[in-house]
N, C-alpha and C positions, 0 to 999 in steps of 0.2 A: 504494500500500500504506500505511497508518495505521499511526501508530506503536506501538500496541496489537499490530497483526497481526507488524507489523517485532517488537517485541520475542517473540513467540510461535515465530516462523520463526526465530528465532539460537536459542531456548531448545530447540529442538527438530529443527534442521536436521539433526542428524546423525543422525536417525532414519529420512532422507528416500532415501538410499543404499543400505540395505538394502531398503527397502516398494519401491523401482523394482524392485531387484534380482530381487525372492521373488517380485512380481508377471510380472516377463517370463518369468520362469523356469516359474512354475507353470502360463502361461495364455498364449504368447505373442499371440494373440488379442486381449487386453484393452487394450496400449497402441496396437498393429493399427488397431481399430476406432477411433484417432482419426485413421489414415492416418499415414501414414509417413516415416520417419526417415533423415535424408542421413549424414554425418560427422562425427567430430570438428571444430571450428575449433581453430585453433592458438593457444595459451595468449597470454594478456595480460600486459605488462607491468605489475605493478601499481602499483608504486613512482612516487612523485612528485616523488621528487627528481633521479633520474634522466632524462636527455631522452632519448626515445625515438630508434633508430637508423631510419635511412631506408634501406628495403630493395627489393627487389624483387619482387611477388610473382606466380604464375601467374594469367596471364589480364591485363595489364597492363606495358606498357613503361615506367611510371611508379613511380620510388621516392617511398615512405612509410611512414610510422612509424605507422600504423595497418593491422595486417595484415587486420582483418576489411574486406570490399569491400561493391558491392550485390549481388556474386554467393554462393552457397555453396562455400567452398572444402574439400575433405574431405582430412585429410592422415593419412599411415599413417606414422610417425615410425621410425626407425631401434629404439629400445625395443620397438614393437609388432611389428618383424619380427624380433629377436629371441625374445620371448616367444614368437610363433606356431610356433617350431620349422620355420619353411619353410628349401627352401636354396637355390628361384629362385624368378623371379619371376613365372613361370608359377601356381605357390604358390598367389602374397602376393596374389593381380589376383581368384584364385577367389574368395578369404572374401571379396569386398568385395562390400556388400549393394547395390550402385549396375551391379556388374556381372553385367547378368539371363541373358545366357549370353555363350559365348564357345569358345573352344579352349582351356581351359587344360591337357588333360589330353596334349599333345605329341604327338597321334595326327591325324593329319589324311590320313586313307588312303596309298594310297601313292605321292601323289603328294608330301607334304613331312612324312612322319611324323617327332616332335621336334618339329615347330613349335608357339609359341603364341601366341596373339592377345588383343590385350584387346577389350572390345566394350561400352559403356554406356549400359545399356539396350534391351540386347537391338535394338537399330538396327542394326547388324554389324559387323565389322572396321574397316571401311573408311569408317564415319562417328565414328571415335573417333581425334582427332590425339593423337600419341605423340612427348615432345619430350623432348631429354636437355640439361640444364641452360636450361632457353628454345629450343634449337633444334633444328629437325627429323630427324626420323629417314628415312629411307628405308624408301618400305610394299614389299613384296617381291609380286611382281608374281602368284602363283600363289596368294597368301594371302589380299590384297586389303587387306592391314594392315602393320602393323612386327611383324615375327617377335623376342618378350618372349624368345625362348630365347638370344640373341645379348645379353644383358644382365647385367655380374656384379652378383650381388647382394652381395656383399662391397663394391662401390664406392657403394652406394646410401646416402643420408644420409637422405632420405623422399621418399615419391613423394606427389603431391599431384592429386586429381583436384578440375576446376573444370567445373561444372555447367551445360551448355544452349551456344547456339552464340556461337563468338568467333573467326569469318572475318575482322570487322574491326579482329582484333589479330593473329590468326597465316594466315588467307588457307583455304585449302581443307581441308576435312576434320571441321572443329572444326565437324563435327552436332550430334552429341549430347554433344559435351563437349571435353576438352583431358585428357591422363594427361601431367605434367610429372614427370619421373626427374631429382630434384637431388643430386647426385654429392658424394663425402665433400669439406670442401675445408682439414679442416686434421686431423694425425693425430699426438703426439708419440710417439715410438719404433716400437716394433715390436709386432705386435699378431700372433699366430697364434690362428688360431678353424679347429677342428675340428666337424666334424657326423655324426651318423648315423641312420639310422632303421631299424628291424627290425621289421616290419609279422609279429603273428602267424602270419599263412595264409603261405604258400610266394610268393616275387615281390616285387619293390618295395621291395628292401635297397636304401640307402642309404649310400655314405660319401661324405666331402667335406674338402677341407681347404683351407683361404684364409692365404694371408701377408702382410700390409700391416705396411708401413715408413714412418715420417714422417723424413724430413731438412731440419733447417735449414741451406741452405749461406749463412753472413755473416750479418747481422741482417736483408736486404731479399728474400729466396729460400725459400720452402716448399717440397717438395715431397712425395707420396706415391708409393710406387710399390709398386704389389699384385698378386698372383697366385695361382690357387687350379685347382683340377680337384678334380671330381665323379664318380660312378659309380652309375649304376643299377641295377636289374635287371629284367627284366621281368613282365609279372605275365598267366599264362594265364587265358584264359577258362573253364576247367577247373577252376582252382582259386579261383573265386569262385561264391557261390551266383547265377549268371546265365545269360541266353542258353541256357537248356534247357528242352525241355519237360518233360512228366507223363505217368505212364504207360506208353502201349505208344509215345508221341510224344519220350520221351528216349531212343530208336533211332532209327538211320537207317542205311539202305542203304550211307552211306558210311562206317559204323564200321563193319561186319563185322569178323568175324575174319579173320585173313591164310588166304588159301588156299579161303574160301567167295566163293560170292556169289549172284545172282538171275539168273534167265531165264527165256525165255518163248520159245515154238517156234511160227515161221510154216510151215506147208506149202504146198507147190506149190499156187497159184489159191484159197490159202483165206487165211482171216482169223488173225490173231498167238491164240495160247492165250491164256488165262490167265499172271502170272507166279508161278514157283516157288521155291523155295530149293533150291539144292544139296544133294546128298545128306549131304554132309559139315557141316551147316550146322546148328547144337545152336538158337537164338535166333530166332524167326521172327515176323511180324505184317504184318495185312494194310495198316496206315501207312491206315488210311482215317477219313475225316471223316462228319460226319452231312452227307448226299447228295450223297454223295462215287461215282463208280460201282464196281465191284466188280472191283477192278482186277489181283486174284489175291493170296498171299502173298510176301512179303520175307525173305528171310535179312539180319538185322540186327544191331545192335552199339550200346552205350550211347555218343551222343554226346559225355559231357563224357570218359569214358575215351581216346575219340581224339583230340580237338580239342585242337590247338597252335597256334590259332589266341592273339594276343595283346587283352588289352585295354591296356594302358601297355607301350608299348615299353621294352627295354634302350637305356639311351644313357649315352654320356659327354661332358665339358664341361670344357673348360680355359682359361684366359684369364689377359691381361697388360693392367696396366692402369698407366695415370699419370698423377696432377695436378698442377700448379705453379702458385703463387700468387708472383707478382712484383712488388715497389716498385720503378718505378723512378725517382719522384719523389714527393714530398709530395703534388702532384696528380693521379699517374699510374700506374695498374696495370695489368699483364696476368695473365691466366688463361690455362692452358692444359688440356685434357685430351684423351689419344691414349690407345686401347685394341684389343685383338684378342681374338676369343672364338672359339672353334672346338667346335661341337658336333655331335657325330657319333651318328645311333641306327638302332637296327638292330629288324629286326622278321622276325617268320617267320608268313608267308599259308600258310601250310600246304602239302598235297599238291594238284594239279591235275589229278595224272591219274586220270580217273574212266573214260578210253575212250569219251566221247559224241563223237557224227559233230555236228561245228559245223554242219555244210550243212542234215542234219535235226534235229538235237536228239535223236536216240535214241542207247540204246547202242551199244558194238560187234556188230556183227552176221558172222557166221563161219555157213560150210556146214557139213551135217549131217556130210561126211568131217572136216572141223576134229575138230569135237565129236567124232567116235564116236572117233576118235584117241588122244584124248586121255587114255579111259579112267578119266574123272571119274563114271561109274555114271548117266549121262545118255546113252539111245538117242534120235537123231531120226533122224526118217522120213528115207530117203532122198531129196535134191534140196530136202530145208526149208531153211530160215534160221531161226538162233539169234542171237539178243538174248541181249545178256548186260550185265549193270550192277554196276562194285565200283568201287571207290577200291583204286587199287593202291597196296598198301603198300611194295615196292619202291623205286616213284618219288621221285625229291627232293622238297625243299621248297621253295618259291619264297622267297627271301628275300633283303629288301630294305635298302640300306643309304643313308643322306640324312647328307650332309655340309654343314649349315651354319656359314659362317665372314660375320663383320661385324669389319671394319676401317675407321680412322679417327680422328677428333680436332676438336677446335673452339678454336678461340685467340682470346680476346677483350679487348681495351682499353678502360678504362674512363678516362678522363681531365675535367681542368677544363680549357676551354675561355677561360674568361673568368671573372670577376666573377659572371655571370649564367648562364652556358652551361657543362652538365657536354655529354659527348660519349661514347657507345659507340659502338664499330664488333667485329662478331667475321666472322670465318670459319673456316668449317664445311665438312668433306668427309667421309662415309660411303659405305661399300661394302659389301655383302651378296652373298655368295656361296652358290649352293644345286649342289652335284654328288650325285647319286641311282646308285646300282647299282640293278640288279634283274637277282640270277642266276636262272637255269633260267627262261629267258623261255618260252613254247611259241611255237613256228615252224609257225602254221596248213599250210604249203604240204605241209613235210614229215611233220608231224601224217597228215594225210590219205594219205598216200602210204603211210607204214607201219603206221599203225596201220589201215587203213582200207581200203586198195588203192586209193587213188583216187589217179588223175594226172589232168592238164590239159594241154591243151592251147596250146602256148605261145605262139602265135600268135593265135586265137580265144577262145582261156578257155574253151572247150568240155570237157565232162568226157569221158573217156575210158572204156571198158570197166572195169569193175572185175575188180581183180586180184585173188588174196591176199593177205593181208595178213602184213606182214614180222614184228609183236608182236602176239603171244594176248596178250589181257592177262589170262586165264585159265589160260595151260599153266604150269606149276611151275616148267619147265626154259625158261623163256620169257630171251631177251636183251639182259639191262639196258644192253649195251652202246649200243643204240639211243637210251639217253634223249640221247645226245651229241648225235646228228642229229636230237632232234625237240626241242632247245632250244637256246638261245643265251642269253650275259649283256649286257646293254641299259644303257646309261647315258647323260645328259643333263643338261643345266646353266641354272644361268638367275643373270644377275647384274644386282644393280639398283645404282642409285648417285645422287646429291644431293650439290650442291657448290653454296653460298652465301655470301651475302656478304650483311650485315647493316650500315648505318651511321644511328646515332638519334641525336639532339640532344634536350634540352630543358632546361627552366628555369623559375622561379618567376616569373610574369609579374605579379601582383600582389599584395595582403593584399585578402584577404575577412574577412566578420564570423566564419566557422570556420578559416580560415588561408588557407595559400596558395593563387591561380589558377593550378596547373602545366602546361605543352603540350608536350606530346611529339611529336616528327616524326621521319619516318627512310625509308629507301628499303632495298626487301629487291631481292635478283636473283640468283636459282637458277637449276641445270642436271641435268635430271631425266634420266640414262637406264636402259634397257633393253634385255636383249638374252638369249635365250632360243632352248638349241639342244639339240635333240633328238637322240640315236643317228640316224648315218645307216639302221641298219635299219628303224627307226621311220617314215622317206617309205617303205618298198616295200608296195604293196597287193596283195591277192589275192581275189579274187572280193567287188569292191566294197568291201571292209573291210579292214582294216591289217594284214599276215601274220602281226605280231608283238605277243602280247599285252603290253606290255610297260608303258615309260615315257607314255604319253600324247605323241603327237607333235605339242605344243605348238611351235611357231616364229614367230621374228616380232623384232623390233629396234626401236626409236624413241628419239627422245629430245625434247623440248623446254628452251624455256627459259622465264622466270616472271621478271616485272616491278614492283615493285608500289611504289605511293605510301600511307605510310598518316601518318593523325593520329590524337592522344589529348587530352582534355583532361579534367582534374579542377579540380573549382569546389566548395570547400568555402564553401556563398553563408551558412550560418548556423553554428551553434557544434554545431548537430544536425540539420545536413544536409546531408551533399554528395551533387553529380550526378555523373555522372561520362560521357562519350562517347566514341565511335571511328568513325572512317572511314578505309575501305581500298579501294586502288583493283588491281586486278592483271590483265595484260596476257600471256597466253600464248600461244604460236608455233601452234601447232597447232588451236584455236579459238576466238578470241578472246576475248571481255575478261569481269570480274567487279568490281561493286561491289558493296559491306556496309557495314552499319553498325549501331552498337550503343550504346542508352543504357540507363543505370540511375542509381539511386539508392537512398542509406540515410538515415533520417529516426529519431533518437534519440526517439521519443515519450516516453521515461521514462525515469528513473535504471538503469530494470533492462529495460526493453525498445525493442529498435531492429527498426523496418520495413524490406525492405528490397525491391526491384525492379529486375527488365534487362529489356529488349525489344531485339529483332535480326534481323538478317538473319544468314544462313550459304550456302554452297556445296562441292558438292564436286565435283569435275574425274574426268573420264573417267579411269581407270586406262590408263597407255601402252598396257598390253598390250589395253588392249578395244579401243582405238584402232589400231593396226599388227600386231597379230597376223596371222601370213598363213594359220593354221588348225590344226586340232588336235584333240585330245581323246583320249575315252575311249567303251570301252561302255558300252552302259546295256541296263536292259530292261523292255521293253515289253509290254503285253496289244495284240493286233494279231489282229482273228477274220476275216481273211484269213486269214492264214498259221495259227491255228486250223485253216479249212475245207481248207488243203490239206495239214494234218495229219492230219486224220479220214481226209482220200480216201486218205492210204497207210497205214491201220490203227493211227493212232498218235493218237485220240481227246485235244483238250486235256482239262486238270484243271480244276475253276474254278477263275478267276483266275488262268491261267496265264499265265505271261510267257516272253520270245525275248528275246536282247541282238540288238542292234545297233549301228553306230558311228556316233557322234555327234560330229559336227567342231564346232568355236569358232572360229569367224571373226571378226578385227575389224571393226569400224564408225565408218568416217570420219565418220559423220554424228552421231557422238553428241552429243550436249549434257549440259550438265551440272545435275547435278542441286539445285533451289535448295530454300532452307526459310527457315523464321520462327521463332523461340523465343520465351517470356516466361515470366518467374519473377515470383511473388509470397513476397515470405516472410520470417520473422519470428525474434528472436535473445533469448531470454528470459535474462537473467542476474542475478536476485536475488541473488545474491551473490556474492563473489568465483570462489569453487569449484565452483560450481553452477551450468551453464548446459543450455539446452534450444533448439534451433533447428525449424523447419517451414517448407517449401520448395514453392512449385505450379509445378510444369515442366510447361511445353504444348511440343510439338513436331510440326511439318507440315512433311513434303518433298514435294516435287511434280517430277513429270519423271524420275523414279525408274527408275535404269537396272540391267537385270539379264536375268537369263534367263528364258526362257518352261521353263514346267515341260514335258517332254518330252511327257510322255500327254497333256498338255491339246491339244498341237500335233496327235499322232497321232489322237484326238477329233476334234480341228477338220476336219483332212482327209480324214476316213471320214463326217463328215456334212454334206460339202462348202462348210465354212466357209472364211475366208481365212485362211493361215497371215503371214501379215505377211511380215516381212524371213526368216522361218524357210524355207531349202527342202528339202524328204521329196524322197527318191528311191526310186522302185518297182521289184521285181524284174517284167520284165514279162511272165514266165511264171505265177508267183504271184500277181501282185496284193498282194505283202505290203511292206513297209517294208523297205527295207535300211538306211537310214543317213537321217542328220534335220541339218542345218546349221542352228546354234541360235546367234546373234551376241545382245552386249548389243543391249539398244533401250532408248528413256524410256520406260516401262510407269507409269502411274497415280501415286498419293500412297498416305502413310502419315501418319499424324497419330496422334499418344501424349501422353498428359496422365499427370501421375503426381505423387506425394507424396514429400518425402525431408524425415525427420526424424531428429535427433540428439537425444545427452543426454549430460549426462554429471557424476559429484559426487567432488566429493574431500574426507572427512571422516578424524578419527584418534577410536580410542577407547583411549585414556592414550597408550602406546610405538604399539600399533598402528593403521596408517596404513591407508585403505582408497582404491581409484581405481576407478570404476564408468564403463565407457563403453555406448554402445549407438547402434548405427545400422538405420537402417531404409529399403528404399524399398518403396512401395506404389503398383502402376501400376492406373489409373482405368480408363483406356482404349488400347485398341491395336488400332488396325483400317487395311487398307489398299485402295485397288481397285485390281485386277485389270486382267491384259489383254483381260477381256471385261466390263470396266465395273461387276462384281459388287464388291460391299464386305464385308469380311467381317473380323471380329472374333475376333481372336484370343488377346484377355486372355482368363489364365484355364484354357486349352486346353493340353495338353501340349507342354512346351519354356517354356512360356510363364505362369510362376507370375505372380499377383496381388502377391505379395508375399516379401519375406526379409528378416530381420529378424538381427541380432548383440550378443552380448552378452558384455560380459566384466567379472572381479571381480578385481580386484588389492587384495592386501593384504600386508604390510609391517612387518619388524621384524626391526631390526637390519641385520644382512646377509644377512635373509631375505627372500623372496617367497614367495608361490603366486599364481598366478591360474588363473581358471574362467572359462572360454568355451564360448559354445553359436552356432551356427549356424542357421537355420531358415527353411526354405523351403517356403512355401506349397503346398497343394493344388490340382491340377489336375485338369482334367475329362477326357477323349475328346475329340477331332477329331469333331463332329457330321455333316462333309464327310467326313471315311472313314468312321464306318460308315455311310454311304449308298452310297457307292462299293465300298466292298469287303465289304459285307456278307458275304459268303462265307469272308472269312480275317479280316474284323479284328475285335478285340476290344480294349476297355481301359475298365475301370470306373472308374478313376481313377489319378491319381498320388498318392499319402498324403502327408498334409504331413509333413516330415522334419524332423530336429532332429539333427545330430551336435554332441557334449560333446568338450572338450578340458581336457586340465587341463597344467599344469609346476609345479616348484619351483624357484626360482633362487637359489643360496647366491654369496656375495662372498666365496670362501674368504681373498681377501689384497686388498690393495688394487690388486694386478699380476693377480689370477686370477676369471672366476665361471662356474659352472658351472649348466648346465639341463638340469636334465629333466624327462619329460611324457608322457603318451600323450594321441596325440588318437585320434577317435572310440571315445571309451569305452564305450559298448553293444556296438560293432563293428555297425553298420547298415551295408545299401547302398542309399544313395538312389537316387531316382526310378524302383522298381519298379513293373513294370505289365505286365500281360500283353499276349500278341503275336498272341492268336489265338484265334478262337473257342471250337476243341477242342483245339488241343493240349497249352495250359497253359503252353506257351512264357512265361517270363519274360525283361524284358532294362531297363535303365538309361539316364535320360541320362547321360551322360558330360559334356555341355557346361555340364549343372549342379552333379553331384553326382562328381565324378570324383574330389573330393580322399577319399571313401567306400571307393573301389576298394581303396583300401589295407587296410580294415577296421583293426581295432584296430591301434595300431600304437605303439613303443615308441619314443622319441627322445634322445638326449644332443647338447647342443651346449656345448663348453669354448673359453673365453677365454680366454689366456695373455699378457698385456702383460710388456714387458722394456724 
């Protein structure tokens, strides 16, 4: 830069913070188009009189006083999660533009609903290491990650994400990245911080309260000790503009009114009528699509009026936490921090009894003497069968409660050794615990029996004459007393656990032309288990599939242990450039061994801009439970024109694109291997001036040996057009010809390779008293495509779930013991799956996902120098993101949740008060 230009950029800099500003805001497209933007970096020392402190930072067992690395490091600062109004960390993980989806929204069906995950770069749970102060977390074995809900965010100081793979500093997992959680470590007095949120529409209250105490015991003893619980509420799908169709298609058969419903009358040696609406029955539609067949008229009921079904669970969250910082010499300290979180959420799946025969998929069916009986203004012919179809309003709700608890602590020594030689050593023990209710389970055996007539045969499994049946789910006077015996409450637990031990050496080996030659060595050795236990009702089966619809009858134990040797070395070989490298060696019980290694460099080309570069290896290890699980699962359901054709032959014609459940086991696989990759970044740190900096980042990423599950239909495909199902095995009913039940274990299935952009910005200007703080982050994915287990490659930037791009921006400005800041969110547009509609041409529909933009604003006053207080609404339009239709004709609309979930809320109102004493 010339000194002419120099003098014109300081005459003029402050003008530079707003033109970012008004440009992202008005067009976020504009700075887009030069690809995209990572994190903040963490602020520079600027001062030159002061020597810089030698720290630690993520991604590196080496202390230095230069926090910028050759990686990008993004950090969300204790400020920015106040400002944001989050009150966990589930939250704080959604706005970050690096995390392309994930679980944030605590719903993860019901098998660990509460739970949340982090995920970077849409790679998955289970390739994003999750570490609390440097050291490992436990990934919870049904998640396939570290469940974020088990997390106070009260104790959090900043969480810091480091970009691309770093196996050969932290060992497995660190794919697509590293999320390091650095915990508060020094607090004077006592702090109480209250929270709330009060979201316009009905759902999604919020209150919270957190208490943190700092105590000095003598001059050489810190400690903090904190505690806080939460409370949520849940938020129905009914009361969000979602998940409904249009027209005569925002009915369905299963809203009816209490007391109506539909049927249809078979007679002796003939074929089922037409279906009709009850006479008592005001609402009616024939629910049919264009060439759809004429399947008769519906007695119906406005779907969102019934549905209590949940999009955000109700949950609560309470936890005890504690840090200690210890001197116990001039050359000697310990850290300590022990914590317990208990998070418990509840959910209601709705009502289940609809009265369909599991065996055929039709309604209840009752003799013409039932009916005429009954005296509901419906004659059938003598010796016919009546179908009948409602949602009985009577019946309970299935509803499900997930208790997670994570216990633990880490203790760590940091010491001088010598002259030459500092010394860490820490250990580390976490525990996660998952216990699941699910009351009014249905108990298929007794299902059949009363509502149905049907017995078995206890010996052969043969079915027996059909009875009467014990519940009309039609008669008025009908007895609820029944639902007792045609369900059960179901519960099941899974606890995972990590116990290491950590000891590193290093020291300044010599003077280079940019400072010191540092080498880091140290020896890690972990003890990973698991252990996962189902209701004993959950093993009994009944006619090939599980009797009880219930927890998923997950089982299975294991455990290993992890070995590892690793080195560091950092070589500042010029005044503007150091390299920096790692090698790691690690040795597991269960299938042996893994190396990685990781170099990079940053190269000062200028006063105002640094180059900078990693290349690596990474790995991730088989999940216990893919390894030793002894089997399991859940239904699923499938198109199968088998069981089609022997639906047509008993007068019960499929729909298109009809689907059957079936049970679907998870069996472990000793044979698995683990999954390796390669990363390299390119990328660049623009800081013309103190306050003003700008980063851009090129992450390529390749996993290969990619272990996971085959998509169930692709399997059922395979074996109806007599391909090989690999390690998958279908089992056939052999009267039918139709699929019962499919054994689906992980296997190595193909690669995934993602190239992607991440850039930052950021300016700090004052105009006279008022101060202005402009950040923005950005990532923007190139490419994202993987093959398949039939050798196919297929591209998935772009395509719904899977935005091009998301981008953040926020405007802090300053005066006095004032703030406001203005934040915007924004998430790319998406296309249609071009693979469904070809396959489902019949029901699927989506013209797009519209790019979104949720606004947020707060004002924060310092009322005292002991008090500050915030408040905010965020999504100020009140939008829901990632709308898109469900359906060719029904008009069905519905949402990712995994993108846009922090939406669900709609406008929403916030206070958060600080109180120091």
């Amino acid at each position: 830069m010339t000194d002419k230009a120099q003098t014109v950029f300081r005459k003029h800099r402050h003008l530079l913070g707003p033109v970012f500003f008004l440009m992202g805001w008005a067009h976020p497209g504009i700075l887009m188009a030069q690809e995209t933007p990572a994190s903040p970096t963490v602020e520079q020392d600027t001062s030159h009189d002061k020597k810089p402190e030698r720290i630690e930072v993520t991604g590196s067992r080496i202390k230095r006083s230069q926090v910028e690395t050759s990686s990008s490091v993004i950090v969300i600062t204790h400020e920015d999660i106040e400002r944001s109004g989050v009150s966990n960390l589930g939250e704080l993980v959604r706005n970050s533009s690096s995390q392309t989806t994930g679980n944030f929204a605590g719903n993860q069906g019901y098998v660990r609903n509460g739970a949340q995950t982090a995920d970077l770069f849409g790679l998955g749970a289970g390739r994003t290491l999750v570490l609390l102060d440097g050291e490992r977390l436990p990934r919870d074995s049904s998640l396939s990650g570290t469940n974020l809900s088990t997390i106070p965010l009260a104790m959090i100081e900043r969480v810091e994400y480091l970009t691309g793979s770093k196996s050969a500093v932290y060992g497995t997992d660190a794919v697509a990245g590293v999320m390091n959680i650095v915990t508060r470590k020094t607090l004077d007095g006592t702090v109480v911080e209250t929270n709330l949120r009060v979201p316009q529409h009905p759902g999604g209250n919020k209150i919270g309260l957190n208490v943190s105490s700092g105590v000095l015991v003598g001059d050489k003893t810190h400690l903090i000790v904190s505690g806080g619980y939460e409370r949520e509420q849940a938020i129905l799908t009914k009361n969000r503009a979602i998940s409904f169709g249009e027209g005569k298609f925002a009915n369905s058969r299963g809203a009816a009114a209490p007391g109506t419903f539909s049927y249809r009358i078979t007679p002796p040696g003939g074929t089922a009528s037409l279906w009709a609406p009850s006479p008592n029955c005001t609402n009616t539609s024939d629910l049919r699509g264009p060439g759809d067949p004429d399947r008769g008229v519906f007695c119906v009921g406005n779907s969102r009026n019934a549905s209590y079904s949940q999009l955000l669970n109700a949950s609560e969250r309470g936890f005890f936490a504690t840090r200690g910082e210890y001197e116990l010499s001039s050359d000697t300290s310990m850290h300590s921090y022990v914590s317990y979180v208990q998070n418990v959420a509840k959910a209601n799946s709705g009502n289940y009894f609809s009265g369909t025969n599991f065996l055929t998929s039709r309604g209840q069916t009752l003799s013409s003497d039932i009916v005429n009986n009954l005296n509901l203004g419906i004659t059938a012919p003598a010796g016919s069968r009546v179908e009948v179809t409602k949602l009985d309003n009577l019946a309970p709700d299935r509803i499900k409660y997930n208790k997670d608890q994570a216990y633990g602590g880490i203790v760590t020594l940091d010491t001088k050794l010598t002259t030459n030689w500092s010394g860490n050593a820490s250990l580390s023990h976490f525990t996660t615990e998952n216990h699941r209710w699910v009351n009014n389970v249905i108990d298929r055996k007794n299902y059949a029996r009363i509502m149905h007539g049907i017995t078995f045969n206890e010996t052969s499994g043969a079915q027996n004459p059909t009875v009467p049946p014990q519940y009309v789910i039609i008669d008025p006077n009908r007895n609820t007393a029944l639902f007792g015996q045609m369900t059960d409450t179901m519960n099941a637990a899974e606890r995972n656990g990590v116990t290491g031990l950590s000891v590193n050496i290093g020291r300044d080996i010599t003077d280079l032309p940019g400072g010191k030659l540092a080498l880091s060595v140290g020896v890690d050795s972990r003890v990973e288990t698991y252990i996962q236990t189902p209701d004993p009702l959950d093993s009994q089966f009944f006619q090939k599939s599980p009797r009880f619809t219930g927890t998923e009858a997950i089982s299975g134990n294991g455990s290993r242990s992890v070995n590892s040797l690793y080195a560091e070395l950092l070589a500042p070989v010029l005044k503007t450039v150091n390299l920096d490298a790692a090698l790691r060696f690690d040795n597991y019980s269960d299938f042996g061994s893994a190396t990685n290694y990781s170099l990079g460099g940053k190269w000062g080309a200028a006063s105002f801009l640094t180059l900078r570069g990693t290349t690596g290896t990474s790995y991730r290890a088989p999940e216990l439970n893919s390894i030793h699980q002894k089997g399991g699962g859940g239904y699923v359901s499938i198109r199968d024109e088998a069981w089609c054709a022997n639906q047509a032959a008993s007068g019960n014609p499929c729909i298109a694109d009809q689907k059957h459940q079936i049970f679907n086991d998870s069996p472990g696989n000793k044979n698995l291997k683990p999954e390796v990759g390669r990363t390299y970044t390119v990328g660049m740190l623009v800081e013309p001036a103190p306050d003003l900096y700008f980063s851009a980042d090129y992450v390529g990423l390749f996993i290969r040996d990619e272990f996971s599950v085959r998509p169930t239909q692709d399997i059922v495909d395979d074996y109806f057009a007599g391909r090989s199902t690999g390690d998958n095995i279908v089992t056939i009913d052999p009267a039918t010809k139709s699929i019962t039940s499919i054994s689906t274990p992980n296997t190595n299935i193909g690669w995934t390779a993602k190239y992607l952009i991440q850039m930052v910005g950021g300016y700090k200007w004052a105009l006279g008293p008022v101060k202005f703080d402009y950040k923005s982050d950005s990532t923007r994915t190139l490419s994202s495509k993987s093959e398949r287990a039939d050798k196919s490659i297929k591209q998935y930037n772009g395509i719904e779930g899977n935005p091009r791009w998301r981008w953040n921006n926020s405007l802090t400005s300053m005066l006095g013991d004032w703030s406001w800041t203005l934040s915007s969110m924004t998430i790319g547009k998406q296309e249609p799956d071009p693979e469904n509609g070809k396959n489902y041409a019949a029901t699927y529909y989506n013209d797009q996902v519209d790019q979104f933009t949720q606004y947020n604003t707060s004002v924060g006053w310092k009322y005292a120098e002991s008090g500050t207080l915030l408040v905010g609404v965020n999504d100020i339009a009140d939008k829901i993101g990632g709308y898109y239709r469900t359906g060719n004709f029904t008009g069905g609309v519905s949402g990712n949740a995994s993108l846009y979930s922090s939406s669900l809320y709609g406008r929403s109102w916030f206070m958060n008060l600080t109180q120091r004493f």
